[in-house]
C-alpha positions as CSV (number, residue, x, y, z in Angstrom):
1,X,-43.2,-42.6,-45.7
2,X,-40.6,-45.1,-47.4
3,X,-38.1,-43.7,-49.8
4,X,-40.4,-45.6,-52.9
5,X,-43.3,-43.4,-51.7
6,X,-41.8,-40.0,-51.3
7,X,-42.8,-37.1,-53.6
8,X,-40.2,-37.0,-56.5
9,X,-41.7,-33.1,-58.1
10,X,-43.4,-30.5,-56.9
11,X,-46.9,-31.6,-58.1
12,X,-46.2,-34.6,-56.1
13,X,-45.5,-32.9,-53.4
14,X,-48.3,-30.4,-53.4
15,X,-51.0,-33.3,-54.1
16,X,-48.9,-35.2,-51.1
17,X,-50.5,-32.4,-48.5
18,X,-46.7,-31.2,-47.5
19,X,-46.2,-27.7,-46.2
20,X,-43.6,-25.6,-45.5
21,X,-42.5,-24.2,-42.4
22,X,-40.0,-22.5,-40.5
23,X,-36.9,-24.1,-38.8
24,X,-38.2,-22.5,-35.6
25,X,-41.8,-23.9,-36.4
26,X,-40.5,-27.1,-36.9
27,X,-38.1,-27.4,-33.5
28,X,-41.1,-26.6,-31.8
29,X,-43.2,-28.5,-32.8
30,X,-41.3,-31.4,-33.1
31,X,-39.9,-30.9,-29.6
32,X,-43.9,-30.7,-28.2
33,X,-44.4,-34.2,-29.5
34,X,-41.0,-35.4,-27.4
35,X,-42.6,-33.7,-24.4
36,X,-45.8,-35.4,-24.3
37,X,-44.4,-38.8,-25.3
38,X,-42.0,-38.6,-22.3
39,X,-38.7,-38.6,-24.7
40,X,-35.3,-37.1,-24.1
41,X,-35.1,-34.3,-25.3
42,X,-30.9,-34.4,-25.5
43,X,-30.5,-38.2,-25.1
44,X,-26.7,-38.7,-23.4
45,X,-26.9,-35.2,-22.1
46,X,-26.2,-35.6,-18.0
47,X,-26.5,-33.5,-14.9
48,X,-28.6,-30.5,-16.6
49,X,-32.1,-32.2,-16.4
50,X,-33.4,-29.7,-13.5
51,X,-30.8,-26.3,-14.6
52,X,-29.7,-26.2,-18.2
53,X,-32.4,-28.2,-20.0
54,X,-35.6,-26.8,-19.2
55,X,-33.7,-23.3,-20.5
56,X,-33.4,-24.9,-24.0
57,X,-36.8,-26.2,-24.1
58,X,-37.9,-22.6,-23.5
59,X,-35.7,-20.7,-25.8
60,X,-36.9,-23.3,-28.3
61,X,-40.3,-22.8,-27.3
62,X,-40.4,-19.4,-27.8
63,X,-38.6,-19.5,-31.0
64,X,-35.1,-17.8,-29.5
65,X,-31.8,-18.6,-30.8
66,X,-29.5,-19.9,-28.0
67,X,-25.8,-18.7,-27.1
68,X,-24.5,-21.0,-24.9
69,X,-22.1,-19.8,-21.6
70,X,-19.8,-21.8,-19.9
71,X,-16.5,-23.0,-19.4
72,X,-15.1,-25.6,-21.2
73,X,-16.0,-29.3,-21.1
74,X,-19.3,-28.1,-20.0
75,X,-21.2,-30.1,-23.6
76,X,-21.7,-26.7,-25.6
77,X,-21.1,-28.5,-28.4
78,X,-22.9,-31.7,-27.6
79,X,-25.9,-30.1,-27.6
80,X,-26.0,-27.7,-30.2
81,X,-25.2,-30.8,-32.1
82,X,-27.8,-33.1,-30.3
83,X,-30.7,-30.2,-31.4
84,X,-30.3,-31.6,-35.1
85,X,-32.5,-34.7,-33.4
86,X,-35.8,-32.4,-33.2
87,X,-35.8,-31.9,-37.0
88,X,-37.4,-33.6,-39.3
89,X,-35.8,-36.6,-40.4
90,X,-36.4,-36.0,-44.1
91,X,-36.5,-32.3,-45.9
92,X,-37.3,-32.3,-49.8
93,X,-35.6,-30.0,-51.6
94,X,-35.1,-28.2,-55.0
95,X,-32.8,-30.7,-56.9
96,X,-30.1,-28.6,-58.1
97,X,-30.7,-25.5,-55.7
98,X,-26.9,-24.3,-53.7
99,X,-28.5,-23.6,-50.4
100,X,-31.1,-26.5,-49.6
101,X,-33.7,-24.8,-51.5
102,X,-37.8,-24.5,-50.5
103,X,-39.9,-26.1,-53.5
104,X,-42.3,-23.7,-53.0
105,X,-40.4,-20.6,-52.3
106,X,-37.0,-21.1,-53.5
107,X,-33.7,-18.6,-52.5
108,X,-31.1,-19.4,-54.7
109,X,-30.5,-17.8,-58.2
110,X,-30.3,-21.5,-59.5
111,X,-33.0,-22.8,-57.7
112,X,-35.9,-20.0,-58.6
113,X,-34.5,-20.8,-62.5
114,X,-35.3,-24.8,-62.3
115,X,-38.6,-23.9,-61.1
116,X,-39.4,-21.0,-63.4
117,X,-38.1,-23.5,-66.5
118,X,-39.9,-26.8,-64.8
119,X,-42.7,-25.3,-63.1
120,X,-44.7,-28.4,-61.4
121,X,-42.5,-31.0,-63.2
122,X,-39.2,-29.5,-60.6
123,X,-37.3,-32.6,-59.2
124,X,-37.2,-32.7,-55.8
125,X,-34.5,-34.1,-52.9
126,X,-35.2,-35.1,-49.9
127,X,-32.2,-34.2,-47.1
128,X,-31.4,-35.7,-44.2
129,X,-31.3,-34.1,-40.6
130,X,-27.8,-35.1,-40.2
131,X,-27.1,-32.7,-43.1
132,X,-28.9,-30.0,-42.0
133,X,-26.1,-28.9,-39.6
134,X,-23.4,-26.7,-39.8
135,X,-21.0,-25.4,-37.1
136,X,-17.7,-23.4,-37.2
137,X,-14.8,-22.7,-34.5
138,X,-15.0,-19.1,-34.2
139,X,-11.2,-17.5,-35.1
140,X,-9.9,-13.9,-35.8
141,X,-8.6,-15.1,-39.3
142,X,-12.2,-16.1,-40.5
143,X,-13.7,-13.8,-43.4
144,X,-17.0,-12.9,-44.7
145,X,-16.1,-14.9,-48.1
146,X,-16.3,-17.8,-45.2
147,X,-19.3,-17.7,-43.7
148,X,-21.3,-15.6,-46.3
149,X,-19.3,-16.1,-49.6
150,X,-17.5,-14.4,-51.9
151,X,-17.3,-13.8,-55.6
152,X,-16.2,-16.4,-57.8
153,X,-13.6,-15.0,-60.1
154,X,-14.4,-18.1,-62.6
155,X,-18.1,-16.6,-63.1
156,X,-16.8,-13.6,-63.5
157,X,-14.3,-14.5,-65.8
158,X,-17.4,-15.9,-68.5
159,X,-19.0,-12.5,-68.6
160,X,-21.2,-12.3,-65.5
161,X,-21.2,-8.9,-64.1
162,X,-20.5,-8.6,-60.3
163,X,-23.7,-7.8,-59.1
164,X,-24.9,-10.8,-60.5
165,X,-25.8,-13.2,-57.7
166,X,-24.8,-16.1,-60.1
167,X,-21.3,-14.7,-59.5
168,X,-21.4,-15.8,-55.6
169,X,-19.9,-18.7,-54.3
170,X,-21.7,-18.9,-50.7
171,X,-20.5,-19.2,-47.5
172,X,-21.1,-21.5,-44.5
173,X,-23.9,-20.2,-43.6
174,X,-26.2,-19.4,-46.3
175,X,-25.5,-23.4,-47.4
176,X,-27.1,-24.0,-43.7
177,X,-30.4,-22.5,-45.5
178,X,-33.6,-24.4,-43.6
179,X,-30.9,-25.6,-41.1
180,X,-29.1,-25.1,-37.5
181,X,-25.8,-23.2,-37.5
182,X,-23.6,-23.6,-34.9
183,X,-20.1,-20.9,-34.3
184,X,-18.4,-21.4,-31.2
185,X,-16.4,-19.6,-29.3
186,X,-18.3,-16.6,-31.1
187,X,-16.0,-13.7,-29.0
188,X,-13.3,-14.7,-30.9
189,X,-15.5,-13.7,-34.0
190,X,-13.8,-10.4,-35.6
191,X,-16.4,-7.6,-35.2
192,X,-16.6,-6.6,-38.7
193,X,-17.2,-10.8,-39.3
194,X,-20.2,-10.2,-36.7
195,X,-21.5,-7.0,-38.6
196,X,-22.4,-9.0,-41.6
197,X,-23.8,-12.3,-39.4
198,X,-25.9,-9.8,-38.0
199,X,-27.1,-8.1,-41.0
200,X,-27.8,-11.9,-42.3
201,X,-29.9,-12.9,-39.3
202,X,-31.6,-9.6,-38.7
203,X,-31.9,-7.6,-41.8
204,X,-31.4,-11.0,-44.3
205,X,-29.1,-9.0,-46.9
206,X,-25.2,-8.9,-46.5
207,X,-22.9,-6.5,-48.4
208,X,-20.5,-8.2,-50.6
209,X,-18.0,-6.5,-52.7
210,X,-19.5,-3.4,-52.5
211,X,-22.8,-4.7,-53.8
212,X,-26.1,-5.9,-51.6
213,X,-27.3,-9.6,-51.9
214,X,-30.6,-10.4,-50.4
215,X,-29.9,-13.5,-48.9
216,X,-34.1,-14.7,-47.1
217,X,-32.5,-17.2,-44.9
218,X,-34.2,-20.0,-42.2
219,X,-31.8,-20.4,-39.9
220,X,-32.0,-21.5,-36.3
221,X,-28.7,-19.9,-34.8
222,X,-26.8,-21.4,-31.5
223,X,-23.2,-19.7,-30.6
224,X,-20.8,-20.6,-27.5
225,X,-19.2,-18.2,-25.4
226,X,-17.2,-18.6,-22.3
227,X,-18.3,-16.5,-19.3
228,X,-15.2,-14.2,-19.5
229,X,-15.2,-13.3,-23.3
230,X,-18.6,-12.8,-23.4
231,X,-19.0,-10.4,-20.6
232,X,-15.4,-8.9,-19.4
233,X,-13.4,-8.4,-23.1
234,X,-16.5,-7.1,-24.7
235,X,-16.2,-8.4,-27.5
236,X,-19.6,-9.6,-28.8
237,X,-21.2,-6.3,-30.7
238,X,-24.7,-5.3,-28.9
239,X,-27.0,-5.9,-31.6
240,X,-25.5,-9.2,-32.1
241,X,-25.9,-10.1,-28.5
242,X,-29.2,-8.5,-28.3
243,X,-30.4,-10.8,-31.3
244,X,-29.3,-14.1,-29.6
245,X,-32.7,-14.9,-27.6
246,X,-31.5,-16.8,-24.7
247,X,-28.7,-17.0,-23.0
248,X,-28.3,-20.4,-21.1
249,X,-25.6,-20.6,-18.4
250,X,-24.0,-24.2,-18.2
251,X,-22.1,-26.0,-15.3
252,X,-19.5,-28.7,-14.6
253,X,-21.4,-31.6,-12.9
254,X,-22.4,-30.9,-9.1
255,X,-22.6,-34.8,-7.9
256,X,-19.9,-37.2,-8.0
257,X,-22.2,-39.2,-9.5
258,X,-23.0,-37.2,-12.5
259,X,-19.0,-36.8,-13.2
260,X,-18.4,-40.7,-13.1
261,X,-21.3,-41.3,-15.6
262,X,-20.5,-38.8,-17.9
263,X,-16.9,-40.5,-17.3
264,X,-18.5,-44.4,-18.2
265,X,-20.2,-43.0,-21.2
266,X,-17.4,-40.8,-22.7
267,X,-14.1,-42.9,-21.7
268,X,-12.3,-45.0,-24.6
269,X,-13.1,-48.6,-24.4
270,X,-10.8,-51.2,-26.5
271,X,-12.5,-54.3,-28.2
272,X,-9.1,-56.5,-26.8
273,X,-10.7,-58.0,-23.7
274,X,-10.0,-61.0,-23.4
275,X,-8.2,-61.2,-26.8
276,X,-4.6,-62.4,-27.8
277,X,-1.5,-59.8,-27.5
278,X,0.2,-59.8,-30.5
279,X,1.4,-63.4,-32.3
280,X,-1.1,-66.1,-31.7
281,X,-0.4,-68.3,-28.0
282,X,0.7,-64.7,-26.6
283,X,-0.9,-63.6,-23.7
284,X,-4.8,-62.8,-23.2
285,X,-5.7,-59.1,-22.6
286,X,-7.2,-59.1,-19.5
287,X,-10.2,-57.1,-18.2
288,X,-9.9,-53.8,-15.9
289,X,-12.4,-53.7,-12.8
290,X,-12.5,-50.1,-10.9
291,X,-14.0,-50.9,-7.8
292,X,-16.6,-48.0,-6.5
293,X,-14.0,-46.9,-4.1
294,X,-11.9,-45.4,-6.9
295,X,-14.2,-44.5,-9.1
296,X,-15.4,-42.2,-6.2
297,X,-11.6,-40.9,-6.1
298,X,-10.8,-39.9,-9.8
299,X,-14.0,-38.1,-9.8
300,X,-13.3,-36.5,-6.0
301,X,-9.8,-35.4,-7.8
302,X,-11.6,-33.2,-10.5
303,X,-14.3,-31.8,-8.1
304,X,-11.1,-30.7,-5.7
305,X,-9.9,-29.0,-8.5
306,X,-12.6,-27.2,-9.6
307,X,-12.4,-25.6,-6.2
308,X,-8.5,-25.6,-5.8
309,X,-7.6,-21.9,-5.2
310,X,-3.6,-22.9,-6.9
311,X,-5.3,-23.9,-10.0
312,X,-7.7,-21.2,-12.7
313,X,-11.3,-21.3,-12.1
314,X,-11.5,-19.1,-15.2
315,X,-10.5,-21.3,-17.2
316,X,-12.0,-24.2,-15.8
317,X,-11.8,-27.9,-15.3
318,X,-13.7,-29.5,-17.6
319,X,-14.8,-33.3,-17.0
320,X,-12.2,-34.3,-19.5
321,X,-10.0,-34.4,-16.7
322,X,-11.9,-37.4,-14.8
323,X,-12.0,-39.4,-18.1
324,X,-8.4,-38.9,-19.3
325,X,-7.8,-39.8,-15.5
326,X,-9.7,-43.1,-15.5
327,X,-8.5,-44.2,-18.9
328,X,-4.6,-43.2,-17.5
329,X,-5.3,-45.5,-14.4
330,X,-6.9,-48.5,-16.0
331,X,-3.7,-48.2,-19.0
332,X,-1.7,-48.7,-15.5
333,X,-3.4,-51.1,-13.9
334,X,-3.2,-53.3,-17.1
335,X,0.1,-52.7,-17.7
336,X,0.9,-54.2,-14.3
337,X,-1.3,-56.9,-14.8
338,X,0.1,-58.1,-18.0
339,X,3.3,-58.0,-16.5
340,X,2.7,-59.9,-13.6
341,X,0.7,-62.7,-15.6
342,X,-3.0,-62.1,-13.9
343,X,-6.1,-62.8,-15.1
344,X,-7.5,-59.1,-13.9
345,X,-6.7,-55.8,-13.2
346,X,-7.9,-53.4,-10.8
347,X,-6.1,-49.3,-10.0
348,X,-4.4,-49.0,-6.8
349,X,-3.0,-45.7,-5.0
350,X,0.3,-46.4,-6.4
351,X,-0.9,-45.7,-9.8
352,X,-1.5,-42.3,-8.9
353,X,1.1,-41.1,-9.9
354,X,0.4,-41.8,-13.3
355,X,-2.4,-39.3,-13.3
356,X,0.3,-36.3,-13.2
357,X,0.7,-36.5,-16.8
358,X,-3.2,-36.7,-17.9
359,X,-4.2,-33.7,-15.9
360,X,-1.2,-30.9,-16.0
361,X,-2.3,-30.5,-19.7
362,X,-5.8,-29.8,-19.2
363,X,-5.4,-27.0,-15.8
364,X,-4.5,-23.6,-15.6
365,X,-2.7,-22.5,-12.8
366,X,-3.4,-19.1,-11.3
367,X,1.0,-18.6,-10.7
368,X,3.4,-20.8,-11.8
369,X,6.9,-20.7,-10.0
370,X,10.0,-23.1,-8.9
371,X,7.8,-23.2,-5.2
372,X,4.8,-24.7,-6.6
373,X,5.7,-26.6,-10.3
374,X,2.0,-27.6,-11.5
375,X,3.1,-31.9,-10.1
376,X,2.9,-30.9,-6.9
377,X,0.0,-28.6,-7.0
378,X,-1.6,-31.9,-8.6
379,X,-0.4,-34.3,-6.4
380,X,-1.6,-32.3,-2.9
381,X,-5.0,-32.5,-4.7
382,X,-5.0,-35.8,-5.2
383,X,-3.7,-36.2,-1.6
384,X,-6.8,-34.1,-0.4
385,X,-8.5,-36.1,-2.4
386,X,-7.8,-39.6,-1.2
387,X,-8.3,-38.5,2.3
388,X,-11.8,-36.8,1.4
389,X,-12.5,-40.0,-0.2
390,X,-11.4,-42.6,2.8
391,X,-13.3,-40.0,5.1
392,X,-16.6,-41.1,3.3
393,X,-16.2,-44.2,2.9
394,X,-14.0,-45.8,6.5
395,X,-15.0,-45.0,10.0
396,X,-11.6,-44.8,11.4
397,X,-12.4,-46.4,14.4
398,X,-13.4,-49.5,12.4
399,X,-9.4,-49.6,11.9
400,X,-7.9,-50.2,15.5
401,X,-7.4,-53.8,14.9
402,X,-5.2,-53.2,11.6
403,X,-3.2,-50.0,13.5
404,X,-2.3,-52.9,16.8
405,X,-1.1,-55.3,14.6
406,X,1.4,-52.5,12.8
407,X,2.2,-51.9,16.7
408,X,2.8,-55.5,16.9
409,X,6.1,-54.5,14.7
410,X,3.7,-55.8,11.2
411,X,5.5,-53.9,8.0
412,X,3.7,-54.4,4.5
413,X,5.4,-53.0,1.2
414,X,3.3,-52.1,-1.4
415,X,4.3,-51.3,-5.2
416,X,3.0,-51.6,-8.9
417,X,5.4,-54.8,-8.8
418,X,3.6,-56.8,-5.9
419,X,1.5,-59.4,-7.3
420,X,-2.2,-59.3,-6.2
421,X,-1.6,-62.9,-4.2
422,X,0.4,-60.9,-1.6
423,X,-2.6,-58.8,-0.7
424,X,-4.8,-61.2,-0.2
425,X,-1.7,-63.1,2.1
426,X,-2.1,-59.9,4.3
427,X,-6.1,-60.5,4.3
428,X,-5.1,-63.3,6.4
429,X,-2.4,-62.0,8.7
430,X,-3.3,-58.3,9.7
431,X,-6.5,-58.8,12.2
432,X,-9.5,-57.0,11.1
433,X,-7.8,-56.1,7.8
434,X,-10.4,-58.9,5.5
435,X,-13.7,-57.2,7.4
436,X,-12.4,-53.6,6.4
437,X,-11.7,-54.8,2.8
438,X,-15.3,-55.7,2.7
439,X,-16.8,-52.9,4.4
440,X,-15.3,-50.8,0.8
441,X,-18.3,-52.3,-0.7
442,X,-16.3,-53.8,-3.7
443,X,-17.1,-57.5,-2.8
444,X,-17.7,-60.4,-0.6
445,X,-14.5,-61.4,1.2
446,X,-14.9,-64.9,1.6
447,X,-12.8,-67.6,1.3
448,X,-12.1,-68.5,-2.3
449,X,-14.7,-65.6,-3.4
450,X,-12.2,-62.7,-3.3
451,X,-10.5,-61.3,-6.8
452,X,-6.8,-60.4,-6.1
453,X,-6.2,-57.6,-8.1
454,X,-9.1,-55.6,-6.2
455,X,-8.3,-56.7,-3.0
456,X,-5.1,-55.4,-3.6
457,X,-6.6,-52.1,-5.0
458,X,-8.6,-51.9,-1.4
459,X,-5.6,-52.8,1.1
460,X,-4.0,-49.8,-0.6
461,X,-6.5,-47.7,-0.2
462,X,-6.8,-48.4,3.2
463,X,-3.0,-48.0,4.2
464,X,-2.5,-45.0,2.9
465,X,-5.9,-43.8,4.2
466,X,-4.5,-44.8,7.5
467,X,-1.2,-42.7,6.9
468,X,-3.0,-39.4,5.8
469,X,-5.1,-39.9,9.3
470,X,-2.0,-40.0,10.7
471,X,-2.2,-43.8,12.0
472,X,0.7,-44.9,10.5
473,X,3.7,-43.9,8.8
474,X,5.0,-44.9,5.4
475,X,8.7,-44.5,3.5
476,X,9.3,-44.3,-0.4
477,X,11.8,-46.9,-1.4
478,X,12.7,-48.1,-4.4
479,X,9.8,-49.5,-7.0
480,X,6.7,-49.3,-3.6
481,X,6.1,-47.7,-0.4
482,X,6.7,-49.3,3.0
483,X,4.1,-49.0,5.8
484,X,5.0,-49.1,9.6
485,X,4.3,-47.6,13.0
């Protein structure tokens, strides 16, 4: 139905065939139709296609609001916010109504007084889905004059009496009328706060200043918890947990390959490839390749973590980590490449360091003390992390050739100030150092077909994949690292 063709009064809309139904009726439903057509249910949603989403498509199913558990970074919010997609897309609506008013069974004061004075002549609105959501960060300071409302003092003021409903100013959630209302965090929710949500949900009338306010709302309700407020503090009142349908347990990503696409859809891109820096005739931003290799590391890094006894499994490690990781490392790698003049740039192990920064903010350690400062609890999982990830991907035997020629008395220094040339140099005079580069899988190491900035990421790779096997040795020196036998 265009917007020229949609019903503009009631009689319209009655003679139109429209009928009301519930919020629930109308996830349902609408969700049905994605099944059978073969849709996504929550597009962009990955890693919870055989554990966390066929849960929601039952609680919606049966008509259950949803409390979400899990740690953070686990896409509670994502998908409370993705459910606005089995709505309708348009919702008409008394013209005038506070709280997205039924045509045929209005709830606000002002709405059941247009259509008592307009009768079949009411204007109607038509809302979008996108508006039909509302969500709130559950905090101890939040009131009831939040979420439910409160009495205006104006109203008052030009000789309403307070238990006149035309003296409320509502809340959060009564505007979320024919809606879905999201509160996370909802332990952090005051009890007396969740007293009156409840009475709203369950009994549909809220005490306010003293006096009762029916309040009929349709409201599809979806809280947040984490896993430790929800069940250790007690915190959540019983009847309020008892009203929440379904409880739906998510989880981090359990592949590698689930982190890194979550990481490629989420991370920040820039529109600057292969755009001018600064004044025009400036250098050219050049583009940032992460071969497989690494890819496989940053997201080997966060899985480490995640089971890292030094670091707080109750607070979790959310995949935020891997993607403020992999934006740190290509910011590096360009870096070095602008500075050294090339055309591309690729992460090596000596950018590792620069990871320090982008994950001590986002872990909880279980102790912290002048023995183990949170850097080096992060740096021996990224060691451990590495060496997990050269395990998988070089059979060490494969390496003799490179470990003679370092007998031989061969010494290469690496460093974020080494152009890319000098690695492929090495390609040429460390035997059986080209065949291991292209055994990584990144590319085909032919003559005049290799790119020097991920060669160079590979040779790195492999050295100090070597060292943590205990094949060679290596010493820190100024600006790079030095690798002999």
């Amino acid at each position: 139905m265009s917007i020229a063709d949609r019903p503009t009064t009631i009689a319209e809309l009655r003679t139109a065939g429209w009928r009301s139904r519930s919020v629930k009726d109308e996830l349902r439903a609408n969700l049905l139709v994605r099944l059978a057509t073969g849709g996504d249910v929550l597009p962009g949603i990955i890693g919870f296609d055989d554990t966390v989403i066929p849960a929601i498509e039952n609680a919606i199913l049966a008509g259950h609001d949803i409390v979400f558990l899990g740690e953070r970074g686990q896409a509670k919010t994502r998908m409370a916010r993705l459910l606005v997609g089995l709505l309708d897309e348009w919702l008409p609506v008394v013209a005038g109504g506070e709280l997205n008013d039924d045509p045929f069974a209005p709830v606000s004061p002002a709405a059941r007084a247009i259509v008592e004075r307009e009768g079949e002549a009411t204007p109607i609105d038509w809302l979008h889905r996108d508006r039909r959501y509302a969500e709130k960060l559950a905090t101890p300071d939040i009131t009831i004059a939040d979420l439910i409302g409160e009495v205006d003092p104006i109203k008052v003021a030009e000789g309403r009496y307070l238990s006149d409903e035309l003296t409320l100013h509502y809340g959060l959630i009564p505007r979320a009328n024919r809606g879905i209302v999201a509160i996370n965090e909802l332990p952090d929710l005051a009890e007396r706060i969740q007293v009156g949500l409840l009475n709203v949900l369950e009994e549909r009338d809220v005490q306010i200043r003293g006096f009762t306010v029916r309040l009929p709302l349709d409201l599809y309700v979806v809280a947040s918890a984490n896993p430790e407020d929800y069940t250790s503090r007690g915190r959540i009142i019983t009847p309020l947990k008892d009203r929440l349908g379904s409880q739906v347990r998510t989880h981090y990503p359990r592949s590698l390959d689930h982190e890194l696409s979550i990481v490629a859809q989420e991370k920040h891109r820039f529109a600057d490839v292969a755009a001018p820096v600064g004044e025009e005739g400036g250098p050219t931003v050049p583009p940032v390749v992460v071969p497989p290799f690494f890819e496989e590391l940053v997201a080997e890094i966060t899985h480490l973590a995640r089971r890292s006894p030094e670091i707080s499994q109750r607070s979790g490690v959310s995949v935020r980590v891997s993607i403020a990781n992999m934006e740190v490392l290509e910011a590096a790698a360009l870096k070095r490449a602008v500075r050294l003049g090339e055309s591309v740039a690729a992460p090596r192990v000596s950018d590792l360091g620069a990871i320090i920064a982008s994950t001590v903010g986002k872990v909880e350690l279980e102790s912290v003390g002048d023995e183990a400062p949170e850097e080096r609890i992060v740096e021996r999982v990224i060691t451990k992390a590495l060496y997990a990830t050269f395990n998988r991907r070089v059979t060490l035997d494969d390496l003799d050739p490179i470990v003679d020629a370092f007998e031989d008395g061969f010494i290469i220094e690496t460093g974020e100030r080494t152009p890319s040339r000098e690695y492929v140099t090495w390609l040429r005079e460390v035997p059986g150092l080209d065949d291991a580069v292209a055994r990584l899988g990144t590319f085909d190491v032919t003559d005049g077909a290799q790119e020097p900035a991920v060669v160079a990421s590979a040779v790195e790779f492999l050295l100090e994949g070597l060292h943590l096997a205990r094949r060679l040795n290596k010493e820190r020196v100024p600006g790079g690292t030095v690798y002999h036998r």
